[in-house]
VOSE-661346 format. One record per residue: x, y, z of N, C-alpha, C in turn; residue in one letter. Coordinates in steps of 0.05 Angstrom, whole numbers, padded with zeros to 5 digits, always signed. Layout:
<atoms>
XYZXYZXYZA;...
</atoms>
This chain:
<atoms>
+02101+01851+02681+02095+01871+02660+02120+01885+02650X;+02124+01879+02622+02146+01896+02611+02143+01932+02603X;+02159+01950+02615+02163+01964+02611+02163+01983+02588X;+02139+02005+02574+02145+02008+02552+02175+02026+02548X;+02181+02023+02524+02210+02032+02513+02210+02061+02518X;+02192+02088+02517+02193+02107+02522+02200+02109+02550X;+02187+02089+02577+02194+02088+02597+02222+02083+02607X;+02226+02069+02590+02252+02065+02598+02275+02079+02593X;+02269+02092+02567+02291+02114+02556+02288+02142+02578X;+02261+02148+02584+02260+02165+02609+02275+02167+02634X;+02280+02142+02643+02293+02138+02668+02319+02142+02659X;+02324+02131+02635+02354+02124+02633+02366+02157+02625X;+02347+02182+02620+02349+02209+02617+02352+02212+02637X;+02335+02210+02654+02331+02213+02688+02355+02220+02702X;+02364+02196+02702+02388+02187+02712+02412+02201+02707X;+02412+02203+02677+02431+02224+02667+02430+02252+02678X;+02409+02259+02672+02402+02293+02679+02415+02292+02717X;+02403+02279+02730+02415+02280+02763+02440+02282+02767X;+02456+02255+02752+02482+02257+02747+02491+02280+02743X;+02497+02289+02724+02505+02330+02715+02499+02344+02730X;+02479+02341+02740+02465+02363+02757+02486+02364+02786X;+02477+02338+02798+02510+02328+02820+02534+02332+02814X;+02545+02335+02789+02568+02335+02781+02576+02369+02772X;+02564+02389+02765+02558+02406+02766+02560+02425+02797X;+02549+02410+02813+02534+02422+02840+02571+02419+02856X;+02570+02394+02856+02607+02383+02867+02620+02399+02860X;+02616+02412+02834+02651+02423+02818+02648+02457+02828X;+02616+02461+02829+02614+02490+02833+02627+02495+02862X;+02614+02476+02890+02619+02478+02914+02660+02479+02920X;+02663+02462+02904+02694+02453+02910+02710+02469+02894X;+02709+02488+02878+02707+02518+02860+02709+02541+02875X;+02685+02550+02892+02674+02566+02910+02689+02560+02941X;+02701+02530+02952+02713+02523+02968+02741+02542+02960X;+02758+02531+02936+02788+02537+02934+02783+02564+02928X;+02772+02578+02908+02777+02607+02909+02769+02621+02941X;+02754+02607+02959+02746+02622+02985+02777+02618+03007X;+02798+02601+02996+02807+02594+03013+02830+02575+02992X;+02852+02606+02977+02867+02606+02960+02893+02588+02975X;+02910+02599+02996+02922+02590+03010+02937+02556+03013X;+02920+02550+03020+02918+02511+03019+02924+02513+02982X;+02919+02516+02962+02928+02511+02937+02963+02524+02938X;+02966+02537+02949+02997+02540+02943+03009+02519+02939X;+03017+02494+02955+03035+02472+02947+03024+02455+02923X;+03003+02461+02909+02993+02445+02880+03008+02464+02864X;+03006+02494+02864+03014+02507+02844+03043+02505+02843X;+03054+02499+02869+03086+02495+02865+03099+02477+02866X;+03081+02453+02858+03089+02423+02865+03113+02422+02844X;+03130+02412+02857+03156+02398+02840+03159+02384+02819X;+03176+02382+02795+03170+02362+02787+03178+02332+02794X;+03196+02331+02812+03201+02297+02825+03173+02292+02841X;+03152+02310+02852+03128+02297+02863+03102+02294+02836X;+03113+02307+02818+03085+02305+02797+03092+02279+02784X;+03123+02269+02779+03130+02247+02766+03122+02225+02773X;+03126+02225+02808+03121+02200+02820+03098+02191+02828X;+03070+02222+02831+03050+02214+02833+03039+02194+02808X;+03048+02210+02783+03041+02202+02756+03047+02170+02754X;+03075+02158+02760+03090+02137+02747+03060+02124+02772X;+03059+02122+02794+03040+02112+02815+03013+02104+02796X;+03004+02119+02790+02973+02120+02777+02988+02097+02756X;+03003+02106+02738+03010+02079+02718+03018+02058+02729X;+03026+02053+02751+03018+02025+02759+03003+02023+02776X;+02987+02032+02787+02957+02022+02791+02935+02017+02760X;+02942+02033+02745+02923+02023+02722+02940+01995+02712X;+02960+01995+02710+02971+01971+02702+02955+01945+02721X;+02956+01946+02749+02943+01926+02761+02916+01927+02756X;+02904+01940+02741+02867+01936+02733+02872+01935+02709X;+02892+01925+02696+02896+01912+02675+02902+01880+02674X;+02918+01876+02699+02930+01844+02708+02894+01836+02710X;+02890+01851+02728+02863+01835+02732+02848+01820+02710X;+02847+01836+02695+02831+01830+02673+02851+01807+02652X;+02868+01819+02645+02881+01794+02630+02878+01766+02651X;+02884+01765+02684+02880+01739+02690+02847+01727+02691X;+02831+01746+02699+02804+01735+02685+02792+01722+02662X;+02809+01738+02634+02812+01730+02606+02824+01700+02602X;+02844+01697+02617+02856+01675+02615+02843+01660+02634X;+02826+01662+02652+02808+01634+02652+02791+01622+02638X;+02791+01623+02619+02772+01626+02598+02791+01618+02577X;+02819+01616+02571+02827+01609+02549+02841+01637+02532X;+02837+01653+02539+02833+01672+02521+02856+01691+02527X;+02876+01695+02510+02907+01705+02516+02907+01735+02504X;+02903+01764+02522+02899+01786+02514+02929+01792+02509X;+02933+01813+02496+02968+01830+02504+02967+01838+02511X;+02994+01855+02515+02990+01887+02534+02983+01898+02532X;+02984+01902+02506+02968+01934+02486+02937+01928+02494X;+02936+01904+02497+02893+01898+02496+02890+01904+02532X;+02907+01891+02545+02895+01889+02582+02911+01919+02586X;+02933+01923+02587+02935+01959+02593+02925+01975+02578X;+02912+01974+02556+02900+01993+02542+02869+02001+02548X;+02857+01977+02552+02833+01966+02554+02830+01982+02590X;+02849+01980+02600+02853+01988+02638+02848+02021+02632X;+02866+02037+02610+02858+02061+02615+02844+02074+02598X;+02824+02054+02578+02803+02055+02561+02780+02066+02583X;+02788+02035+02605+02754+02042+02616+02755+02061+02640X;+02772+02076+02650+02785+02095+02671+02773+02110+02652X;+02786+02125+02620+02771+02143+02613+02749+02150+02602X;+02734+02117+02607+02709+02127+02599+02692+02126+02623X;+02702+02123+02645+02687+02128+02677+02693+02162+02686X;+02711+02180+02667+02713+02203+02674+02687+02215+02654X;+02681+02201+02627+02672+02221+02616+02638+02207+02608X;+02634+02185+02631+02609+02174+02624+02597+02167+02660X;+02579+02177+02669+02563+02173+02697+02569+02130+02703X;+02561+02123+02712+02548+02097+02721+02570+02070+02704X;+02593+02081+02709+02615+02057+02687+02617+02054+02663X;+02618+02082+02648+02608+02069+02622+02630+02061+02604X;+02657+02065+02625+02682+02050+02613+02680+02026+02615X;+02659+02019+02635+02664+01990+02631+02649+01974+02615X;+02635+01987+02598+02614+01983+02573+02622+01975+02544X;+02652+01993+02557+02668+01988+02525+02685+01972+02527X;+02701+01967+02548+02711+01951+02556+02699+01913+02555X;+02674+01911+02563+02657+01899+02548+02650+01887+02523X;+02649+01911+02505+02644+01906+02484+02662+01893+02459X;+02693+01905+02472+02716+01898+02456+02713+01872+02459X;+02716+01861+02489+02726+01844+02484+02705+01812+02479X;+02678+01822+02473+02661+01809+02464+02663+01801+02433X;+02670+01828+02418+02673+01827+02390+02703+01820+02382X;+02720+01823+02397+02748+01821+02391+02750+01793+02394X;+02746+01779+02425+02754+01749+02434+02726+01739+02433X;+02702+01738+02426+02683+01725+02438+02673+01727+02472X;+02691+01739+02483+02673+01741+02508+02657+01751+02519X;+02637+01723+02524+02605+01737+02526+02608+01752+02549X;+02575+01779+02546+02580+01800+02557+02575+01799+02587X;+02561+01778+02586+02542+01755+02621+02567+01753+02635X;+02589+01727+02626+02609+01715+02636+02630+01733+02645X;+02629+01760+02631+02651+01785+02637+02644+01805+02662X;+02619+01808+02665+02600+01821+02680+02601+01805+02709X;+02597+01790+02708+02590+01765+02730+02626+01766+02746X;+02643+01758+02716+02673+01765+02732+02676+01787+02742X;+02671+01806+02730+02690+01831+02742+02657+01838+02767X;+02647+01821+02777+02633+01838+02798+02636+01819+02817X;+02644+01796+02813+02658+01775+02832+02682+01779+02839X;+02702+01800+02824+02720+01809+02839+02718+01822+02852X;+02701+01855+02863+02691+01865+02874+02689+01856+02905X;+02676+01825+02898+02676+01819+02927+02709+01807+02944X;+02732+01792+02919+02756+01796+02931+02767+01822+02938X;+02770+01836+02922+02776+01861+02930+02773+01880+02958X;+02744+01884+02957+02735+01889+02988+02735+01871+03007X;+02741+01846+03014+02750+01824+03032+02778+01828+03038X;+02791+01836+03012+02824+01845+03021+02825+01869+03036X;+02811+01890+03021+02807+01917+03046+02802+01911+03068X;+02783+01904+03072+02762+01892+03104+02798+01888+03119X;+02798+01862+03106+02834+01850+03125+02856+01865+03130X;+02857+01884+03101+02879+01900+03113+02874+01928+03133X;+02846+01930+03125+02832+01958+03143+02838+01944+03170X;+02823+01933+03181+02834+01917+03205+02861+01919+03210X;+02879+01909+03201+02910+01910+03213+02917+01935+03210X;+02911+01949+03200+02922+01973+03188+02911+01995+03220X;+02887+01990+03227+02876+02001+03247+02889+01992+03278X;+02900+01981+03276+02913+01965+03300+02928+01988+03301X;+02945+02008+03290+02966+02023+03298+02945+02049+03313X;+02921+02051+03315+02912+02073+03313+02892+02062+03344X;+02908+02040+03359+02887+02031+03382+02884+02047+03400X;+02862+02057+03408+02860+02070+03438+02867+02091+03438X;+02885+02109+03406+02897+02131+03413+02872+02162+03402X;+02855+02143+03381+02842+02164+03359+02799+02150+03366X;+02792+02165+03368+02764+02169+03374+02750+02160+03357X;+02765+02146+03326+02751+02141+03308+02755+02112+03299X;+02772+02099+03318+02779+02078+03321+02754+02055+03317X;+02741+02058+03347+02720+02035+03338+02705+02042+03313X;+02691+02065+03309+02683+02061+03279+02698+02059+03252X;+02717+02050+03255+02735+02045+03234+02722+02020+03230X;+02735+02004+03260+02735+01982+03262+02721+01962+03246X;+02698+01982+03265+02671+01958+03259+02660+01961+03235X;+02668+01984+03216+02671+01986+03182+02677+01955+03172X;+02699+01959+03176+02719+01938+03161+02703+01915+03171X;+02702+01908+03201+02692+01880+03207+02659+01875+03190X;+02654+01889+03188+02626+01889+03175+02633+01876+03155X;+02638+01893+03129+02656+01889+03111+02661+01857+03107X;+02680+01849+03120+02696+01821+03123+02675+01804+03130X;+02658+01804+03151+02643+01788+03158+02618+01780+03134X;+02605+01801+03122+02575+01803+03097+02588+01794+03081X;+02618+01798+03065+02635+01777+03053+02624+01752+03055X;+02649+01743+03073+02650+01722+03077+02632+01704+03080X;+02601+01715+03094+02578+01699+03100+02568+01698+03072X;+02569+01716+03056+02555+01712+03022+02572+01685+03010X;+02600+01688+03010+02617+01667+02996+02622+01647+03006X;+02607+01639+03028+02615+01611+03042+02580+01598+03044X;+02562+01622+03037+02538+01607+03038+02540+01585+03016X;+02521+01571+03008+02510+01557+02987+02483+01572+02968X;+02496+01574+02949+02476+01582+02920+02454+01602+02936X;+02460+01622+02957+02446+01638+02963+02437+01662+02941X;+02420+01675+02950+02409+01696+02931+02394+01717+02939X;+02405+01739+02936+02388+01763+02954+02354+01766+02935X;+02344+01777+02952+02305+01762+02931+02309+01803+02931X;+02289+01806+02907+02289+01831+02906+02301+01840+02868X;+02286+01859+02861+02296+01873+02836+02308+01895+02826X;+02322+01901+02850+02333+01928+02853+02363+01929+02840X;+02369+01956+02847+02400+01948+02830+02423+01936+02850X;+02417+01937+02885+02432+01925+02899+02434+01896+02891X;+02406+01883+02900+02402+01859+02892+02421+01844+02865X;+02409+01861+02849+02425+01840+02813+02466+01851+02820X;+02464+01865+02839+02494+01877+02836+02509+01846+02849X;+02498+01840+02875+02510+01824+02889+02503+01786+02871X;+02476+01800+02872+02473+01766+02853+02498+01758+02832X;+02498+01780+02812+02515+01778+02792+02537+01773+02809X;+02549+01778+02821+02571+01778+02840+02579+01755+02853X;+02550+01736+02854+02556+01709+02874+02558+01688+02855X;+02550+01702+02831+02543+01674+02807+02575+01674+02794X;+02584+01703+02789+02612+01703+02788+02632+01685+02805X;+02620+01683+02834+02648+01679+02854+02647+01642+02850X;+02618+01632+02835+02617+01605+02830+02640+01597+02817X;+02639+01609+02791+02657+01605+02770+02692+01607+02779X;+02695+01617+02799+02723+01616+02813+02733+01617+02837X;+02706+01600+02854+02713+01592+02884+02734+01565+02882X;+02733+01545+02860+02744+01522+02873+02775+01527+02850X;+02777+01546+02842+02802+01559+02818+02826+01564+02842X;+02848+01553+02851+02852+01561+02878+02880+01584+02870X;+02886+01571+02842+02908+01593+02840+02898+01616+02821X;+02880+01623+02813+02858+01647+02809+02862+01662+02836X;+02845+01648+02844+02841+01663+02877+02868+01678+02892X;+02887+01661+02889+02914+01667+02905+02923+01699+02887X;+02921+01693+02860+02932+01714+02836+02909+01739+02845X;+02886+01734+02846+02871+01760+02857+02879+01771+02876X;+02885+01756+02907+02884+01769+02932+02908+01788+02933X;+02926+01768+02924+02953+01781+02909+02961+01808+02900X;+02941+01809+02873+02941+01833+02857+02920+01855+02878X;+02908+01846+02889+02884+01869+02907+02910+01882+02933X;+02924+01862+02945+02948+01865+02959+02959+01889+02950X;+02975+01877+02923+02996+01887+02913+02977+01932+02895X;+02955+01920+02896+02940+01955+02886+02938+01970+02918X;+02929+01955+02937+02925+01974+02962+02958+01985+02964X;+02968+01971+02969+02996+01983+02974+03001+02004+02959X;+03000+02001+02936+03016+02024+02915+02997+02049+02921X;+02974+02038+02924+02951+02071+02923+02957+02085+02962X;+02970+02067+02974+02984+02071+02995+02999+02090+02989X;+03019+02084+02983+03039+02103+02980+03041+02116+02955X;+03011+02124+02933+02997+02147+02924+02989+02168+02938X;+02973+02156+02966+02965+02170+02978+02982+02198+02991X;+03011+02173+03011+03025+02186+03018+03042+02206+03007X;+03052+02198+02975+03059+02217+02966+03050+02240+02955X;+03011+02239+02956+02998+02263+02948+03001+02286+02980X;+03001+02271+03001+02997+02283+03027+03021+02308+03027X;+03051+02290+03010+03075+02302+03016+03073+02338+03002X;+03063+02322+02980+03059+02344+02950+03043+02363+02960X;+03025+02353+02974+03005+02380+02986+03025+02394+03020X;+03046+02386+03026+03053+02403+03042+03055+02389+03075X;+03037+02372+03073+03026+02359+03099+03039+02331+03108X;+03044+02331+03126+03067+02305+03137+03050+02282+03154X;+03043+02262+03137+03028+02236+03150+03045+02215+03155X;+03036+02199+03173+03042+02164+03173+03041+02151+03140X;+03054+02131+03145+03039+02115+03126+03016+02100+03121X;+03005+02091+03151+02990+02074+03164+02961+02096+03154X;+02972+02124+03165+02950+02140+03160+02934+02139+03134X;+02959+02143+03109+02953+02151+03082+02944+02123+03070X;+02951+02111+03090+02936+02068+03078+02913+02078+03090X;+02901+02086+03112+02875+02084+03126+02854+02103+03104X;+02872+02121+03095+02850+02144+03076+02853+02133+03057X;+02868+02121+03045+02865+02108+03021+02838+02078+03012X;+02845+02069+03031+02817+02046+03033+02793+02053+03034X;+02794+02075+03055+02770+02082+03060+02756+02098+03032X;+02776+02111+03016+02766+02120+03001+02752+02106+02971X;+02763+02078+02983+02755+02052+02965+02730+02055+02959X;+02716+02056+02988+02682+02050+02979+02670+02068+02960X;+02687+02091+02951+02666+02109+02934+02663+02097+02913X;+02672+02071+02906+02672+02058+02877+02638+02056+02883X;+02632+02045+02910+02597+02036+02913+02577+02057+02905X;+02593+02086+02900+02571+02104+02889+02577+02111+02870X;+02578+02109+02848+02582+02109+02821+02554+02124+02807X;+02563+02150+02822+02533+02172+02811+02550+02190+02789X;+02566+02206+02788+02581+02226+02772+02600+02213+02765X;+02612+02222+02730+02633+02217+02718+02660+02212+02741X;+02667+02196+02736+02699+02187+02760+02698+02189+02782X;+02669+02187+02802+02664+02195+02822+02666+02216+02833X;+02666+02234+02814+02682+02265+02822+02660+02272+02848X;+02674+02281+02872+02656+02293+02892+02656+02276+02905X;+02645+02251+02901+02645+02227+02922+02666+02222+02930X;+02687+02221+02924+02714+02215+02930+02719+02235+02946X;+02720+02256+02938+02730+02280+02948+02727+02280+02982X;+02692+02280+02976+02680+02282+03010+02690+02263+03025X;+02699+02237+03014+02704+02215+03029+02733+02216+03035X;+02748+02231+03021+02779+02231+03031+02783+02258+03050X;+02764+02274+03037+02764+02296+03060+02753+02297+03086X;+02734+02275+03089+02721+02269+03111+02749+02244+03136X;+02759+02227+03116+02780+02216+03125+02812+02223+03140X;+02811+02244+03122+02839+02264+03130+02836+02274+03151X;+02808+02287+03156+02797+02301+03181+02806+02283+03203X;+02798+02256+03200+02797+02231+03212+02826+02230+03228X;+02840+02230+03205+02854+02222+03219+02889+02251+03223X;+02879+02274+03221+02888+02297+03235+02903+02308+03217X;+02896+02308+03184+02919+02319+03165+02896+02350+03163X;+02869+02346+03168+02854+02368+03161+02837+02357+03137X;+02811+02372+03138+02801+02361+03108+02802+02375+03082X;+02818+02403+03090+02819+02418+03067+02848+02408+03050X;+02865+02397+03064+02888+02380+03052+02872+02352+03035X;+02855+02343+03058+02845+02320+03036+02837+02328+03008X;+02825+02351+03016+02812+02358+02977+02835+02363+02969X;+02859+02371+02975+02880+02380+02958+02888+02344+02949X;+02887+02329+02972+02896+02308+02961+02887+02290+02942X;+02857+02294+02952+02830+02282+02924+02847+02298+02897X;+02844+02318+02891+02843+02339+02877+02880+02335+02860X;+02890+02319+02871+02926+02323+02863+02913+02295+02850X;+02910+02279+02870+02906+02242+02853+02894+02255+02828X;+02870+02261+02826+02855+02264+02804+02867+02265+02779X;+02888+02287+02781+02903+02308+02773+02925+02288+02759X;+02937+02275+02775+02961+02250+02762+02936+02232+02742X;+02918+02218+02753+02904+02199+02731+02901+02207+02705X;+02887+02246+02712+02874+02254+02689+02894+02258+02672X;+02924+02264+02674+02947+02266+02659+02956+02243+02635X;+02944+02220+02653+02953+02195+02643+02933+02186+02627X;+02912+02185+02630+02887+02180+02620+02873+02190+02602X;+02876+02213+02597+02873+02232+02575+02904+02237+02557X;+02926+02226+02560+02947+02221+02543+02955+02192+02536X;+02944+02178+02540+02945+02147+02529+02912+02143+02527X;+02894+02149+02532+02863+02136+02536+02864+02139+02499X;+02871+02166+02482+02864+02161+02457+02879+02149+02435X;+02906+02153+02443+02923+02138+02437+02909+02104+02437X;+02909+02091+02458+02902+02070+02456+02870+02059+02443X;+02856+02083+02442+02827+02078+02432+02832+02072+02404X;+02852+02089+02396+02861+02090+02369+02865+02058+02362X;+02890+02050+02377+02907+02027+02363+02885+02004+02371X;+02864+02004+02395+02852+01985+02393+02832+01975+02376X;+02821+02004+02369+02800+02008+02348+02813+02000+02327X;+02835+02003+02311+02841+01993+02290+02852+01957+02295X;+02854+01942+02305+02860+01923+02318+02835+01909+02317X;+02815+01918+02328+02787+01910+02329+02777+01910+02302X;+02772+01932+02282+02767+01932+02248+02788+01914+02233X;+02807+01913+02237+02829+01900+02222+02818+01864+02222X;+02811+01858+02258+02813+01835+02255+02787+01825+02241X;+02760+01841+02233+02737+01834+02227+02743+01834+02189X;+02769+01841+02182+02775+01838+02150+02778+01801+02147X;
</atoms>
């Protein structure tokens, strides 16, 4: 039975209204947190500018690598983007995940490059959620080694652990099955399906595969030593190992994609992590709260800029 159209526009209100409402609720609590407990904001207000630079230049190349991604996806397919289209397009859909609930950067992102190159909106969808599963297979591996420094000394050890091994293992058993399929109509279900029908299209691609694990490599690291250098900026002296362990972990909040940019989700999860691992969790919000802070710089000073030149790029080529 198909759904009538009023029904559906309902939910899809629904959904919205919760969103705000969460996003709202986050900003008031974490608001009511820093003015209760001014103190811990001193090193944001007096951050340097050699730590605002370097957080900043950091975020631009991590958006740069969710730009590789996509141009090497494009190019399996034939299809040769530029810079201006794969780094523009990288902090197109970053700003439209700050200013839309549930990805809606990645909607436009989508759409360009359906009307721009022909790429259907199935075959794009299917890719970028089949990367999802390289991506978190690279975490899983490096969470693991990464936890090795932390054996026997920290209480949070085995449940790290067995995070990651989870992780690695539900991987791996999905992408080594045969034409499996989770049964079910939910949004888990079509998330992972779309995801396995994707990993068809570029299990036997072997130098695809190598260029992904690569680029997933080459982003953990840098948001590595994002991390670290947000820890510095806020005052607080970590490992590296550490600011890699909070950094991953703070990966999974991509899986809740309830509020604009995850705002709040992140937060709790890096503040819950820092706790973890002995920076404190009111530094983590400073550290959530500084990252933010570098993207939103970048993202809101090239996001329109580039909406601009792509939008005219996109009309120009339909003359």
């Amino acid at each position: 039975m198909i759904p009538e159209p009023h029904a559906i526009w309902r939910k899809v209100r629904t959904g919205q209204v919760f969103s705000v409402l969460v996003f709202f609720a986050v900003a008031g609590t974490i608001g009511w947190y820093l003015k209760s407990n001014s103190d811990p904001l001193r090193p944001i207000l007096n951050i340097s500018l050699g730590d605002a630079l370097l957080l900043t230049a950091l975020s631009v190349m991590l958006t740069g690598m969710n730009g590789l991604f996509l141009k090497t996806f494009a190019a399996k397919f034939g299809i040769d983007i530029s810079l201006s289209e794969w780094f523009g397009l990288a902090v197109i859909t970053t700003m439209g995940n700050y200013l839309t609930p549930f990805s809606g950067g990645l909607i436009a992102r989508a759409a360009y490059l359906k009307h721009r190159h022909a790429f259907p909106y199935a075959k794009f969808i299917t890719l970028i959620t089949a990367n999802y599963l390289v991506v978190f297979w690279v975490v899983g591996m490096t969470g693991l080694l990464t936890t090795v420094v932390f054996w026997n000394s920290s209480w949070f050890f085995w449940q790290v652990v067995l995070l990651f091994v989870g992780v690695v293992i539900v991987i791996s058993g999905l992408v080594v099955a045969q034409k499996i399929k989770i049964p079910g109509n939910n949004r888990l279900a079509k998330v992972v399906n779309t995801a396995l029908d994707g990993w068809d299209l570029i299990k036997n691609d072997t130098l695809l595969l190598v260029k992904l694990i690569t680029y997933s490599l080459i982003n953990i690291i840098l948001n590595g030593f994002l991390f670290l250098a947000a820890y510095n900026a806020a005052g607080c002296t970590v490992s590296l190992p550490a600011a890699l362990l909070v950094s991953l972990l703070s990966g999974f909040s991509l899986l809740l994609k309830i509020t604009p940019g995850n705002f709040g989700i992140q937060e709790a999860i890096i503040s819950l992590s820092s706790e973890m691992v002995g920076a404190g969790a009111g530094v983590g919000l400073l550290v959530s709260l500084l990252i933010r802070a570098a993207s939103l710089i970048l993202i809101f000073t090239l996001g329109p800029v580039f909406s601009f030149v792509l939008t005219r790029e996109l009309t120009g080529n339909k003359k």
